[in-house]
Backbone as numpy.savetxt, mean C-alpha at the origin, in Angstrom:
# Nx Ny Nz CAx CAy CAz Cx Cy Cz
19.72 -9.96 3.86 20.29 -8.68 3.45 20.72 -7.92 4.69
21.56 -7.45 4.49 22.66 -6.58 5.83 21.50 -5.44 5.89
20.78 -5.14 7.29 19.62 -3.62 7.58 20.99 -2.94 6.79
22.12 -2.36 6.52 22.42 -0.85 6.18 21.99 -1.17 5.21
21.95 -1.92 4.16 21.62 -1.89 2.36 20.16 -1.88 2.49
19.12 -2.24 3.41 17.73 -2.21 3.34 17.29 -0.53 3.05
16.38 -0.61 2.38 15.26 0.92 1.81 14.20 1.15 2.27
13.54 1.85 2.65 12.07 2.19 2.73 11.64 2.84 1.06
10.90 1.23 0.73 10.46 1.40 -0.12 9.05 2.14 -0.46
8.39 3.00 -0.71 6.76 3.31 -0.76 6.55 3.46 -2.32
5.01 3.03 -1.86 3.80 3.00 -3.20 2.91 3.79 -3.38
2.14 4.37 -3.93 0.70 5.19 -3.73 0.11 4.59 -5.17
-0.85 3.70 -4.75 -1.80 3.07 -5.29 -3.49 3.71 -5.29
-3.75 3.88 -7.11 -4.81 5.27 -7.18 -5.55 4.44 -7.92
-5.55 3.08 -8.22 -6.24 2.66 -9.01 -7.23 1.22 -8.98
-8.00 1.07 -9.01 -8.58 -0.43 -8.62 -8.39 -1.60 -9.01
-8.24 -2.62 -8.41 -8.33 -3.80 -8.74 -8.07 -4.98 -10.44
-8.93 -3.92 -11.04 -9.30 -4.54 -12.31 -8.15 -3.86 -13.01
-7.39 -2.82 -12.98 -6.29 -2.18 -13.82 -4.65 -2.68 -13.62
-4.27 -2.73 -14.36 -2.74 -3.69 -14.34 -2.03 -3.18 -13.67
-2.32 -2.15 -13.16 -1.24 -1.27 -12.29 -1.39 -1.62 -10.87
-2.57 -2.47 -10.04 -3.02 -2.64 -8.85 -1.69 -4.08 -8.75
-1.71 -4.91 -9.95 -1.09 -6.16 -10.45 0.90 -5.83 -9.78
0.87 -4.90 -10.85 2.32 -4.14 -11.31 3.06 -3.93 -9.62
1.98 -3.22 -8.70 2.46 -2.32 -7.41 2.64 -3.78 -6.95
1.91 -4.88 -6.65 1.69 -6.02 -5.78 3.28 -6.74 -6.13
3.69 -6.93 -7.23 4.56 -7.15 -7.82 5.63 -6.81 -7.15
5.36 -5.66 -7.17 7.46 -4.90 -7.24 7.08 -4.77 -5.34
6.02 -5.19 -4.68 5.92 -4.74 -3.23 6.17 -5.72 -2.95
6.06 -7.24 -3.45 6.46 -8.72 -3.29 8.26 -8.50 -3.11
8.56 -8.12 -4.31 9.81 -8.16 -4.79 10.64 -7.20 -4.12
10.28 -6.35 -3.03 11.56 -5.09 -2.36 10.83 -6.20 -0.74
10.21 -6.99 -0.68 10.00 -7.39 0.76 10.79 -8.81 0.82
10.57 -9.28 -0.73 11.36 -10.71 -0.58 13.09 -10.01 -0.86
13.15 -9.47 -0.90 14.74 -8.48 -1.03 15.34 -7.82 -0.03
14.63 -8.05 1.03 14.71 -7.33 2.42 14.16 -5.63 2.36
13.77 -5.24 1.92 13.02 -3.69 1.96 11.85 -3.44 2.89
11.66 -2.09 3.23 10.48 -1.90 4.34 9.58 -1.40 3.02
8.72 -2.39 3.18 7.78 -1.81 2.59 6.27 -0.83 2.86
6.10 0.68 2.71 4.84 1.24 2.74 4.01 1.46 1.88
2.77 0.94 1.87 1.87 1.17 0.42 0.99 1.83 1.10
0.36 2.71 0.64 -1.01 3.67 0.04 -1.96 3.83 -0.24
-3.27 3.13 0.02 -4.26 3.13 -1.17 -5.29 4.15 -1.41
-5.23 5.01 -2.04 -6.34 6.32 -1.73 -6.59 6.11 -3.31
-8.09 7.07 -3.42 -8.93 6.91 -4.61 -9.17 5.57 -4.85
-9.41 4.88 -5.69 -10.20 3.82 -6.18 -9.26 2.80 -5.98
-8.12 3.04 -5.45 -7.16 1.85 -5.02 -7.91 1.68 -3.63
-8.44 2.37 -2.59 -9.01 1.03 -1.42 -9.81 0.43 -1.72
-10.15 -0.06 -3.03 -10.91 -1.40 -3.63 -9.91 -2.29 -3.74
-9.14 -2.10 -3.44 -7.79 -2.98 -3.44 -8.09 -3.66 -1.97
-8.37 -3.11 -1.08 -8.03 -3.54 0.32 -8.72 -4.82 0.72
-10.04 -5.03 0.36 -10.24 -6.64 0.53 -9.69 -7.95 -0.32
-9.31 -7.36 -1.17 -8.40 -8.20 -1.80 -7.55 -9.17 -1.08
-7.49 -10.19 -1.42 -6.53 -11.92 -1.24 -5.04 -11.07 -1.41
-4.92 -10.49 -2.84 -3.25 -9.79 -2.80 -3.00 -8.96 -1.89
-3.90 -8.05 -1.69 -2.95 -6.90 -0.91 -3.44 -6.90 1.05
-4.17 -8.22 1.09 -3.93 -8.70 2.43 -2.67 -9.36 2.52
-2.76 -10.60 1.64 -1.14 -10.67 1.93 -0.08 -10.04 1.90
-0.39 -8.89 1.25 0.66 -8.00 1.56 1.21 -7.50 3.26
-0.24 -7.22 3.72 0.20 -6.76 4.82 0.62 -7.78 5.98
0.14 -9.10 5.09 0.20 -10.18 6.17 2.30 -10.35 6.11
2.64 -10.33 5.30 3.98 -10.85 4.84 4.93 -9.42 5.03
4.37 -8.68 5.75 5.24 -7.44 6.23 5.02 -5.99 5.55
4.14 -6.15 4.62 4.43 -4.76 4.37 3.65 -3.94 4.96
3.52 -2.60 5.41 2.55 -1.80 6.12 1.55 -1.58 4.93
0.58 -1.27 5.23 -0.12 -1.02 4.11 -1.71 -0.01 4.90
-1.81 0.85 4.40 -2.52 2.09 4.46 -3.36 2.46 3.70
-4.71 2.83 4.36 -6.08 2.86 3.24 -6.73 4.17 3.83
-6.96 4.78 2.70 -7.56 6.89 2.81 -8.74 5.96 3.29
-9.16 6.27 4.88 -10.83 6.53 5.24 -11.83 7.14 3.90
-10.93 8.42 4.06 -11.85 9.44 2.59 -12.21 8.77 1.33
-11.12 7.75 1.17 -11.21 7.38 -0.35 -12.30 6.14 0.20
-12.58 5.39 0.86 -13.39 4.23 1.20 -14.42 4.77 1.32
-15.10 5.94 2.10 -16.04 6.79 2.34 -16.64 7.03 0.71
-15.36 7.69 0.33 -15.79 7.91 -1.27 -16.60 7.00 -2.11
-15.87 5.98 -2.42 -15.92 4.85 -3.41 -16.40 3.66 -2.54
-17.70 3.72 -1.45 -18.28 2.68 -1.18 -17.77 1.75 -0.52
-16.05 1.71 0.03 -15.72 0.27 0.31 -15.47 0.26 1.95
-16.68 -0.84 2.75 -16.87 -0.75 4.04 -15.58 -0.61 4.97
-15.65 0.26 5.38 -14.09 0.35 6.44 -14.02 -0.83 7.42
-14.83 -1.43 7.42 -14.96 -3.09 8.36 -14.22 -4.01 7.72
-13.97 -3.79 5.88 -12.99 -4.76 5.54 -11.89 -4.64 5.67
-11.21 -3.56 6.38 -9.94 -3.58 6.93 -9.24 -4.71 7.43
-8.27 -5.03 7.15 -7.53 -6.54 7.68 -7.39 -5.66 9.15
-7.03 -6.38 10.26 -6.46 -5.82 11.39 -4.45 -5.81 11.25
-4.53 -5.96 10.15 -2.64 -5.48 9.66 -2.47 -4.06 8.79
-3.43 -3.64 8.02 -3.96 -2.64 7.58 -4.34 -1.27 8.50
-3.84 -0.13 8.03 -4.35 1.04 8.89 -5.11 1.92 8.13
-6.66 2.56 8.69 -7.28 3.05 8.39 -6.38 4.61 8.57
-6.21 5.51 7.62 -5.71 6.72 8.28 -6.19 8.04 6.83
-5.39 9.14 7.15 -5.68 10.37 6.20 -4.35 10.91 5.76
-4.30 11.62 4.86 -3.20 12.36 4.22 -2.29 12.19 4.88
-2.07 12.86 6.50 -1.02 13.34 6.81 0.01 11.81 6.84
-0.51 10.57 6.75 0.42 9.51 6.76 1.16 9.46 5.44
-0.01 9.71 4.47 0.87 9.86 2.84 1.97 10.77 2.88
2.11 11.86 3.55 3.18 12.83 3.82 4.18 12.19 4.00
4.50 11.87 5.56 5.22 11.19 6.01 5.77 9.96 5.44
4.96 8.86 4.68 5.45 7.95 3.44 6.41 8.65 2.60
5.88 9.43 1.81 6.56 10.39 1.07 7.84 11.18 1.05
7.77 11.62 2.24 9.21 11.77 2.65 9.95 11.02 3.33
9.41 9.73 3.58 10.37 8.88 4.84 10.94 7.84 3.46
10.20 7.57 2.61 10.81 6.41 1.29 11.55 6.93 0.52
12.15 6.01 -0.30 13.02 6.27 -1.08 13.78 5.25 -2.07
13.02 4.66 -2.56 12.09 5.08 -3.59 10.55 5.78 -3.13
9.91 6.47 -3.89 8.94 6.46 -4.07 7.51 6.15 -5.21
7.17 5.50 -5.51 6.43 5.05 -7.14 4.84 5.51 -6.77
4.48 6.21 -7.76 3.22 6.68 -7.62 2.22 5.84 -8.70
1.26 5.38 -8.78 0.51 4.43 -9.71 -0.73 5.40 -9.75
-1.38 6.58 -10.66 -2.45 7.20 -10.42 -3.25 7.19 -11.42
């Protein structure tokens, strides 16, 4: 794909593992990276139960950035040691910046 037609695509993933929507985001984040898109995903609230996950390592392994709320891991138990080293531990102010830098933006909450 020609970079001018490429997007910064972003996600914000609110939900865990077990809900079809963790499925749905992995999906369409496969599908804008195998399409040439920059992909940024999100995971705050009960989505960084997502982060040790087989799917959404490969996510970050196969290019997409992918971003996990400290707060929300703090929150909901999930050791910040399972961080892939492709994965960034960070806080809000990156969701900001996602937020306004994508375009699309898809919220899953």
């Amino acid at each position: 794909m020609d970079s001018r037609q490429a997007h910064k695509v972003g996600f914000l993933l609110a939900l865990p593992p077990s809900h079809a929507s963790a499925a749905t985001v992995h999906g369409l984040a496969q599908a804008a990276l195998a399409a040439g898109h920059e992909v940024y995903l999100y995971l705050i609230d009960e989505g960084v139960k997502n982060m040790p996950t087989d799917r959404y390592r490969g996510l970050a392994h196969t290019g997409a950035k992918v971003f996990i709320c400290a707060y929300g891991c703090q929150q909901h138990n999930v050791p910040t040691t399972e961080a892939d080293s492709n994965m960034s531990l960070c806080g809000l102010v990156v969701l900001s910046g996602i937020i306004d830098t994508c375009k699309p933006f898809l919220s899953f909450t």
